[in-house]
N, C-alpha and C positions, 0 to 999 in steps of 0.2 A: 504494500500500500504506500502513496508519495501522499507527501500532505507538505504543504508550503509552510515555513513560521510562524507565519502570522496565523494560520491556521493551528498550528501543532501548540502554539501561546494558547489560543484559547479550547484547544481538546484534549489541553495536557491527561486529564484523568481518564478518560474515555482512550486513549490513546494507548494509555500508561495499560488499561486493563487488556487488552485486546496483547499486549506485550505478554502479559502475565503468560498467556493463555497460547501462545508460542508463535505469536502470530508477530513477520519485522516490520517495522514503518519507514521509511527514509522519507526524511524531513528536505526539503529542496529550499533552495533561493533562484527565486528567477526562472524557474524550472529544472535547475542542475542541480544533482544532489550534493550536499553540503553535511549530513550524518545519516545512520542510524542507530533507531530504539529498538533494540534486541533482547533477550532473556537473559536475565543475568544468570553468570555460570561461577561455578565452587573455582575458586583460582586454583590451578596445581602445586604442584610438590609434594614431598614424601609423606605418603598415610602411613606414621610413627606404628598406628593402632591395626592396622592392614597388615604392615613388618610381621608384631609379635603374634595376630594369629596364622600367618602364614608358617614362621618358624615352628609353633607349634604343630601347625596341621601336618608339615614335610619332617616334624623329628631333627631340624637341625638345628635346635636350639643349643644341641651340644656344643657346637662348632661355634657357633656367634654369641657369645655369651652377652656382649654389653653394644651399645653404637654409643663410640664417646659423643661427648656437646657438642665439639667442633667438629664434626664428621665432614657438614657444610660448606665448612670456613675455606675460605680461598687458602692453597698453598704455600708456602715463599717461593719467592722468585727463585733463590737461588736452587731450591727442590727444582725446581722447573727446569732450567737450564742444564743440568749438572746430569752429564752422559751415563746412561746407565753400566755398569762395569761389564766387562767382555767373558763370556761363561768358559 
């Protein structure tokens, strides 16, 4: 569905529900689209709570006992750079 601004100003609610309900609007100026109202989604990254029953469910809870705090945290630099040693 396209709805102009000045339209999408005054149907914000009616607009907003029709969103909810999974339906996108793009919003136009002039006739060119300039946005859209979309369904808002769970942002990514790691399901902590996903991990430990997965560990559970596969038994290798043995193996992975903890995920430190910093699992996340960007590396150092010099980690990064520094050639892995020849086997």
């Amino acid at each position: 569905m396209n709805v102009s601004i000045k339209d999408a100003k005054n149907r914000l609610t009616e607009l907003t529900r029709r969103v909810e309900k999974g339906e996108t609007v793009t919003i136009t100026r002039n006739g060119e689209p300039v946005a859209d109202l979309v369904p808002h989604q769970r942002k990514g990254g790691l399901d902590w709570e996903a991990l430990r029953d997965y560990k559970k469910k596969r038994g290798i809870a043995n193996f992975v006992k903890t995920i430190p705090a910093d699992f996340d945290e960007p590396l150092a630099e010099d980690f990064l750079i520094t050639p892995l040693p020849n086997p």
